[in-house]
Every structure is written in C-alpha cells, then in structure tokens.
C-alpha positions as CSV (number, residue, x, y, z in Angstrom):
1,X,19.9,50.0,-25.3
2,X,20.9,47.7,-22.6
3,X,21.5,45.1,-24.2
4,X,24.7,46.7,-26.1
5,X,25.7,48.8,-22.9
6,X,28.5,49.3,-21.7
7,X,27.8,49.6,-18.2
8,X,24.5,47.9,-17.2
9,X,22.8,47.3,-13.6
10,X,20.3,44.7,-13.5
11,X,17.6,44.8,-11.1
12,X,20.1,45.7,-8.8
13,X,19.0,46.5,-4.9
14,X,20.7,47.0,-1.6
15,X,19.7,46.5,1.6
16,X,21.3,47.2,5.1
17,X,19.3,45.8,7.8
18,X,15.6,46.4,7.4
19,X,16.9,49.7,5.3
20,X,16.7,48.9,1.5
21,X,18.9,51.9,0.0
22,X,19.1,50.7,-3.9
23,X,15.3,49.4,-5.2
24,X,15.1,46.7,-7.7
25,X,17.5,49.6,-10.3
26,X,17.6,49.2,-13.9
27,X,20.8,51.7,-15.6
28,X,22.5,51.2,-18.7
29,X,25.3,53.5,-19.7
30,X,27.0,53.6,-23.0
31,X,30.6,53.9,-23.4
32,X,32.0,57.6,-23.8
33,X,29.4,59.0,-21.9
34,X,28.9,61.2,-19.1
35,X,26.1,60.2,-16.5
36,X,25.8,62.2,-13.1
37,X,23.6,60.7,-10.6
38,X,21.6,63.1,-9.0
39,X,19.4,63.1,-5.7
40,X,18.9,64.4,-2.1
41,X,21.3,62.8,0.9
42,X,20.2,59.2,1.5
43,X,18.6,58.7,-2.0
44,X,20.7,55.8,-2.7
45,X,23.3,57.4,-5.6
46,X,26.2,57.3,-4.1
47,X,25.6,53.3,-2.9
48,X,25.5,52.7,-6.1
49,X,28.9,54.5,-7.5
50,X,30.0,52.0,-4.4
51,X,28.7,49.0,-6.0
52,X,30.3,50.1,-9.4
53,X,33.7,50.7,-8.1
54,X,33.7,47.2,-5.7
55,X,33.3,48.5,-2.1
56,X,30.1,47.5,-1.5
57,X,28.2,44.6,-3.0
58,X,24.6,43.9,-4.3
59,X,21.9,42.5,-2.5
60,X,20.5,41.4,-6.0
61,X,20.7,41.8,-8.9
62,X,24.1,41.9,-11.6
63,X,26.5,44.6,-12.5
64,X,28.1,44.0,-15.9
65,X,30.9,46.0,-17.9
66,X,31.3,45.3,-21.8
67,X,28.3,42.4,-20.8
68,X,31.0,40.5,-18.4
69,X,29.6,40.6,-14.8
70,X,31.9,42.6,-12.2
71,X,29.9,42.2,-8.8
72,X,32.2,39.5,-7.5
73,X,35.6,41.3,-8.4
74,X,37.6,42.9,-6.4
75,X,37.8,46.5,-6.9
76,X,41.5,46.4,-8.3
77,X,40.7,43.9,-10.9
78,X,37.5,46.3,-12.5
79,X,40.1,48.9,-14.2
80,X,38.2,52.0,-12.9
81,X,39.8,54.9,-11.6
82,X,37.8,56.5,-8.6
83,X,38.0,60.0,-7.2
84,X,36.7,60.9,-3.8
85,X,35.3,64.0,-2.5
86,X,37.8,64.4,0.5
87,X,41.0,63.6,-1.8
88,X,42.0,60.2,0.0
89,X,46.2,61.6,-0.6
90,X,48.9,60.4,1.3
91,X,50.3,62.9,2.8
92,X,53.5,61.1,3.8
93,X,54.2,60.7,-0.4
94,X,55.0,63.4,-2.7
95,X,52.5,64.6,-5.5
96,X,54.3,62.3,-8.2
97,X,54.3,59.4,-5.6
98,X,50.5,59.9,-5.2
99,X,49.8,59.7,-8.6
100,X,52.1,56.8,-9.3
101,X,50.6,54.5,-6.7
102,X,48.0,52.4,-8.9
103,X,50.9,51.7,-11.5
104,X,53.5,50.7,-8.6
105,X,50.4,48.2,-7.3
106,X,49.8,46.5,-11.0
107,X,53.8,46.4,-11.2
108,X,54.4,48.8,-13.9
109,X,58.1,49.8,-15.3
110,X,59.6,52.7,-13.4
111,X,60.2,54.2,-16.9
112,X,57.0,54.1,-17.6
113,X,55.8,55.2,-14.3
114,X,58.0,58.4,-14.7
115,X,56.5,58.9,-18.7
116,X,52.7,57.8,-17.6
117,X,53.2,60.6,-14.1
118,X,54.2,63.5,-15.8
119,X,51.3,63.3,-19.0
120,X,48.7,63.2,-16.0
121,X,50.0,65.8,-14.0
122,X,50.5,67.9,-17.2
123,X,46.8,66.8,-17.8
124,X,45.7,68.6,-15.1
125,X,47.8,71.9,-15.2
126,X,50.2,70.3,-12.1
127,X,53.6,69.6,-14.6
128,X,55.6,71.7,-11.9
129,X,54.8,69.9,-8.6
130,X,56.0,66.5,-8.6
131,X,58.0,66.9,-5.5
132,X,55.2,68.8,-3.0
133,X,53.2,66.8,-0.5
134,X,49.7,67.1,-0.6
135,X,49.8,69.8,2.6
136,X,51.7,72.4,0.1
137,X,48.9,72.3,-1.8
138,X,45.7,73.9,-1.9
139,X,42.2,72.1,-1.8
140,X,41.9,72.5,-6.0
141,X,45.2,71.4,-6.9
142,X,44.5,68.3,-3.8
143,X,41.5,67.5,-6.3
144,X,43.5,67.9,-9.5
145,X,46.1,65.2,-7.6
146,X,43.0,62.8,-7.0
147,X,41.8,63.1,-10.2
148,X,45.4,62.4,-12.2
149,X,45.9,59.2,-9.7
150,X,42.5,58.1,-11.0
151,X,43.4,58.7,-14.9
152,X,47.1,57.5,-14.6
153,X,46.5,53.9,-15.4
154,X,43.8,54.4,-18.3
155,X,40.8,52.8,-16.7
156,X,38.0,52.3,-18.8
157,X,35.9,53.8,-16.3
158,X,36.1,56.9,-14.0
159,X,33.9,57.3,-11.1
160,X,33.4,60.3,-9.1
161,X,31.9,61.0,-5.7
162,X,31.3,64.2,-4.7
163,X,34.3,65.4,-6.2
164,X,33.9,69.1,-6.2
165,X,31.9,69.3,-2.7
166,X,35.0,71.1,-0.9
167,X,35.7,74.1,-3.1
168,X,35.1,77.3,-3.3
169,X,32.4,78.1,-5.9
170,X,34.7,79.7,-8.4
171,X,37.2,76.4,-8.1
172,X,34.3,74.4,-8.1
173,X,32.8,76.2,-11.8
174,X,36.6,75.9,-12.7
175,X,37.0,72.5,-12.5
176,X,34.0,71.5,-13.9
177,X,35.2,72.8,-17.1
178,X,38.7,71.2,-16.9
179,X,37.1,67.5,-16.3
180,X,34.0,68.1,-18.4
181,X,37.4,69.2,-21.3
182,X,39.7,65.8,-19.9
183,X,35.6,63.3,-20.8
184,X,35.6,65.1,-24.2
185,X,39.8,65.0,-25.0
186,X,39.8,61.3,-23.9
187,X,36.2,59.9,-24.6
188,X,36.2,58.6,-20.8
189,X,33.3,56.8,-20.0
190,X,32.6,58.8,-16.2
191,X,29.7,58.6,-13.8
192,X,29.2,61.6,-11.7
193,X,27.4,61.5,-7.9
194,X,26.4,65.1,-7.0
195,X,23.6,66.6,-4.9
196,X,24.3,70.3,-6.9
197,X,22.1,70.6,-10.0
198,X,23.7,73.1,-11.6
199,X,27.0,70.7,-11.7
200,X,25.2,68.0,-13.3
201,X,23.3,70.5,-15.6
202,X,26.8,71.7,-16.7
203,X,28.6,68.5,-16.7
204,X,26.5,65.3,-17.9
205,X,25.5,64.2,-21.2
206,X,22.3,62.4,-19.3
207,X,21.4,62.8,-15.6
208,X,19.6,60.2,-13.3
209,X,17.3,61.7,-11.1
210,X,17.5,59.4,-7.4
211,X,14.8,59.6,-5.4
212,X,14.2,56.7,-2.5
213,X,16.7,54.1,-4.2
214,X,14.8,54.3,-7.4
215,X,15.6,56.7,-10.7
216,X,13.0,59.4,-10.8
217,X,13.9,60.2,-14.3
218,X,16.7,59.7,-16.6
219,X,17.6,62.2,-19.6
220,X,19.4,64.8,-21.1
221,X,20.3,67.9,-19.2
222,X,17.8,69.9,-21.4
223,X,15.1,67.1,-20.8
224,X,15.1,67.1,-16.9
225,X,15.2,70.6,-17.2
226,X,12.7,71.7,-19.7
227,X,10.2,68.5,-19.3
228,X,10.7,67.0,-15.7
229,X,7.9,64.2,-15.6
230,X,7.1,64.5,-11.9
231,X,6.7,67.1,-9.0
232,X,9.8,65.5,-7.4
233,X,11.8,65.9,-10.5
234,X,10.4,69.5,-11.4
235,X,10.9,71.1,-7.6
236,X,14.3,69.3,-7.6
237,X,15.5,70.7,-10.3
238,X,15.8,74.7,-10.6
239,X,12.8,76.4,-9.1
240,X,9.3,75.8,-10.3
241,X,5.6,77.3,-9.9
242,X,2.9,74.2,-9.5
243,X,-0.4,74.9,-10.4
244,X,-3.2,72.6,-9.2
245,X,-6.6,72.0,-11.4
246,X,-9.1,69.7,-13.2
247,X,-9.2,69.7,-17.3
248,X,-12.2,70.7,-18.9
249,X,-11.2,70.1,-22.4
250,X,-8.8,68.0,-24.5
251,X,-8.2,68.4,-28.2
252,X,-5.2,68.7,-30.7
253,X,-2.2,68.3,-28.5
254,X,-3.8,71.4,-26.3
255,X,-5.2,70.7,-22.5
256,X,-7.8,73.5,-21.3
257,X,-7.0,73.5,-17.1
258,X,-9.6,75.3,-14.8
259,X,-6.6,76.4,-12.0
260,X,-7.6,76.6,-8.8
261,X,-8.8,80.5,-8.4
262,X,-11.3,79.6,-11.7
263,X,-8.9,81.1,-14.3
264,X,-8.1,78.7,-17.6
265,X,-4.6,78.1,-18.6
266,X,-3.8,76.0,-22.0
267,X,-1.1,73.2,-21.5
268,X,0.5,71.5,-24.7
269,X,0.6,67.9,-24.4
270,X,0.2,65.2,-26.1
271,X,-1.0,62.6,-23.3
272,X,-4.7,62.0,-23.1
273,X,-7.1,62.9,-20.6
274,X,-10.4,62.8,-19.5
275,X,-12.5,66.3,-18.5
276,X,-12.4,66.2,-15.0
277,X,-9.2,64.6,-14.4
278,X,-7.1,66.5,-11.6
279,X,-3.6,67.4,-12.8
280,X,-0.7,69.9,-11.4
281,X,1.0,72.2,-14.0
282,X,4.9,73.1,-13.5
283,X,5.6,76.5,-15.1
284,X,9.5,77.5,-14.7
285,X,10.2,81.2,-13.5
286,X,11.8,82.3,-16.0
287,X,9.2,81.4,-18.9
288,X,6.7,83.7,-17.1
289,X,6.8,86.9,-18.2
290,X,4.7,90.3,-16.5
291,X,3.1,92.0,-19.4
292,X,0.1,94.0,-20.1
293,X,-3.3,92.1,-20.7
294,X,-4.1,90.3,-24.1
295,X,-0.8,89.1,-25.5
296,X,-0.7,85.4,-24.4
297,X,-2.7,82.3,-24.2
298,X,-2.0,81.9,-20.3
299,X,-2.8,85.1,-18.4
300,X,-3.2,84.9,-14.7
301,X,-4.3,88.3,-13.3
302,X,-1.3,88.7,-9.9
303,X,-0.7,91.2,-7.4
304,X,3.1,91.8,-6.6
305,X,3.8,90.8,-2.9
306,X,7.6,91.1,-2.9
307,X,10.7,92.0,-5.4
308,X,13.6,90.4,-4.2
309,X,17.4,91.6,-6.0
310,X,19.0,88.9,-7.1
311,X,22.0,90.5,-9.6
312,X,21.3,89.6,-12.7
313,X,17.6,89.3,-12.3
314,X,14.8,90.2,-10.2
315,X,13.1,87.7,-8.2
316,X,9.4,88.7,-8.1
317,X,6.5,86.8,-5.4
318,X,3.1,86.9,-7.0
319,X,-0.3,86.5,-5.3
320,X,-2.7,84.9,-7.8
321,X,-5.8,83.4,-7.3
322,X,-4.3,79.9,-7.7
323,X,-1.1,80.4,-4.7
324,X,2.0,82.0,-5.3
325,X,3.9,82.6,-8.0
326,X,8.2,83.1,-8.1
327,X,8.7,85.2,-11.2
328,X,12.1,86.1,-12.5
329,X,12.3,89.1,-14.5
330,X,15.1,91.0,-16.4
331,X,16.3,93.8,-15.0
332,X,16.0,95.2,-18.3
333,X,12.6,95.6,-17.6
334,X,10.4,98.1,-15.6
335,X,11.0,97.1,-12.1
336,X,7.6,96.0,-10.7
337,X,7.0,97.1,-7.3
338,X,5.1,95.9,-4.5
339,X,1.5,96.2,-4.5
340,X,1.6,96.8,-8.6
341,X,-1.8,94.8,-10.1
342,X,-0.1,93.1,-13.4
343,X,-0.9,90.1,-15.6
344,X,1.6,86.9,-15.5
345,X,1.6,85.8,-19.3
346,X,3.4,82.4,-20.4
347,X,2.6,79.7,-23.9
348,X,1.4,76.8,-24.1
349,X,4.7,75.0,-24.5
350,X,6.1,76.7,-21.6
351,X,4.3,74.7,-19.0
352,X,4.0,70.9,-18.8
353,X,1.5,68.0,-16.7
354,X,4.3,66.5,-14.3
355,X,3.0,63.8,-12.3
C-alpha cells in the first residue's frame, strides 16, 4: 500500500525547539480518498496538513505525491487547494474575485476565469453572488467561498483545516453533506483535520487517530468505532464503559474475564492470552442492554444511580461491582428509575480487549 500511494509520508517528524510535534509518522493515502485526521489540540494533525500544503517543512523524513517528493516546493507549485477554518477572504474583492484569485496567480485566460468562476460557485449553491463582498455574507456561505477558491483550479489535492469549526451545528451537519457530495461527484482526493468525531465518523472513508505526534490508529469509520485497539482510541471516540480484569480461560476465539467485583464476562477475540494476564474490556453504551436475568452470556448484576434525559435516548449511570457503567437506553423501553436493582446484559462480540 505505500508503495503505490498517492500521498505518502515517510518517517516524517517535526520538531520546534526541544518540542517534537510530528513522531517519526508513516501515512499513505490513496487517490480518491477521504482521510480526516483526528486528535485532541496539540496532537500534531494539523502540523502535518501544514507540511502537506507547504507552510511548514519536515524535520525528517519525505513527503511524496504520485511518488515525486514535494517537501522542498513551494506551496503554489504542489497543486492543492486549501481551505481554512477562519475563511482567509479578502474582504476588499468581491465573491467572484475571491474565487478567481488562484487562476489570476497561474495566469489563466479571463474567459476562462469567468467559465471556471461560475461552475464553482454554482458548485457550491452561490451561482447568484458573484458581486457581494465576503461581509454580505453569512459564516456558511464565507465557507462555501473558501471552499470554491480552493476547487477552482482542479488541484489534485484538497486540504482542509478545521473547516467547519465556526458554524452553527445545523450549518455545520449541512455542509458536511454538501463536501462529503462535491469528494464523491469529483473523486477528490481530500484530507480532513478535525477534533469533532462525529464529523469524521460522517465524512471520511478512513480516519487517523493522533495522539502525541504519532497515529493511534488508522481505519474505516466503522473500525475505529466498533473495534478501537486502545483505551485512547476507545474513550476518544464516542463514549465507552472500561472494564478492568485478569483472564482465567482462553479457548475458541472466546476470553473468560474475572472483572473486578468477581463477576465473569466472555470477550470474543481472537488474540492469545495467558490465564492471569490483566486486560481492560471497552463495552459501548449502546450495546448494553438492561434486561431481566438469564438471557445473555455477559450479565453484570447493577443498581441504577441516575437516569439522565437525553431526547432520543435515556442516559442511564450504573453501580456495578466493577465501577460505573453509562447505559443508553431506548426510550421505548420501561424507563428505569433510580434505585431499581437490574441486570446489564451485552454478547460476546459486543465488547473488545483494547490496549
């Protein structure tokens, strides 16, 4: 895979000062695809968008596109478009002026201009507002602005920091859909910076998981999701329950777990390990269900401590003899009430080892 990538950082690392932001990183990213990097503030993804796009350069290591290195161009010769989370407009030029600038800079044809300006503002729903400044506008159609400047001279890449940061959560959900709809209509090749999970999770044909200038874990949306490999992955993304213990048996894909509290859980995996190895379960919410007694391989006998209402589901605290459990439960349900004695029932599959 990273020999044909498209997009390939080698061993790359960045350092300011004593500070080294980007560790020793190996990405590859295929052309056509969407790849959101995803990771707390200071976790070194957005450095390396900035190494990408030319504005900031390795300490080591190689960047290459279509296996040509690009660390010593200039950021106008590397053909990516790049949009910015606080728009970067000028406000002195009209909408169509904005959008025109990167094909005035590589000398394009005015006629041209005028043809390649109006297909990207008719891209992004803005075919009527060629002749506002950027302060008529309001923060969404600002970001639709950004985002036709960056597709208006057909880079092969588009990068995007923090693109959706400033709006309004319906906006925000909004144009999600209308850039993940422009990746799929033109086969763009885009990577993503965002700290909001739930963008990437909507967005990104893989995500890269940052954590302290290295990748965590890379995957599909559905693999961070459903099988994180570590506690940092699992608690970063969506909520998670953690259950500490020691395995007491191993056989045919099945773990046995004594949990701390005494009570044995069953954990489908196919690693290997010893009886008396220490390991931490991560059980999702929403795969635990509250059910009477006997209809599950995983039953943890809970107390309910608190229900909180969360709209389309209830959020329910559990005391169990192993910590606390979240629980999210339909409201279709029985509502469980504080104090009630219940069981907490979830398979196998539905929990994982993370390390």
């Amino acid at each position: 895979m990273m020999g044909n990538a498209f997009i390939h950082f080698d061993n790359v690392s960045k350092a300011f000062g004593v500070m080294t932001v980007v560790d020793n990183l190996e990405l590859a990213i295929q052309q056509g695809e969407f790849v959101s990097m995803l990771g707390p503030s200071g976790s070194g993804k957005t450095t390396l968008l900035m190494m990408l796009a030319g504005f900031e350069a390795p300490s080591s290591g190689s960047i290459s596109v279509k296996g040509k290195r690009v660390d010593a161009l200039p950021p106008y010769k590397r053909n990516m478009g790049v949009v910015f989370q606080n728009y970067a407009l000028f406000p002195h030029m009209t909408v169509a002026e904005n959008v025109a600038f990167p094909l005035k800079m590589r000398g394009v044809s005015r006629s041209e201009t005028a043809e390649r300006v109006g297909k990207a503002l008719d891209m992004v729903q803005l075919g009527q507002f060629h002749e506002r400044r950027p302060s008529q506008l309001s923060g969404g159609q600002q970001q639709r602005v950004a985002l036709a400047r960056a597709l208006v001279f057909e880079p092969e890449v588009v990068l995007m920091d923090e693109p959706l940061g400033a709006l309004d959560k319906k906006l925000r959900e909004q144009m999600q859909m209308d850039i993940r709809d422009i990746h799929h209509r033109l086969g763009l090749t885009i990577v993503f910076v965002t700290h909001d999970q739930a963008e990437a999770l909507t967005m990104s044909d893989r995500i890269a998981i940052f954590n302290h200038g290295k990748i965590e874990q890379i995957g599909k949306p559905s693999e961070i999701y459903d099988r994180p490999t570590t506690q940092f992955v699992a608690e970063f993304i969506g909520e998670t329950n953690l259950l500490s213990g020691r395995v007491t048996a191993c056989r045919n894909g099945l773990l046995d777990v004594a949990v701390e509290g005494g009570q044995q859980i069953k954990v489908a995996s196919t690693a290997k390990f010893e009886p008396g190895e220490h390991v931490k379960v991560s059980v999702r919410p929403e795969r635990i269900e509250l059910a009477p007694a006997g209809g599950s391989a995983n039953e943890l006998s809970v107390r309910v401590s608190d229900v909180v209402y969360r709209g389309d589901h209830l959020q329910v605290i559990a005391a169990a003899a192993s910590g606390p459990l979240v629980v999210k439960s339909t409201r279709k349900a029985s509502a469980p009430r504080i104090g009630d004695e219940a069981v907490a029932s979830f398979s196998p599959e539905q929990c994982w080892i993370v390390a």
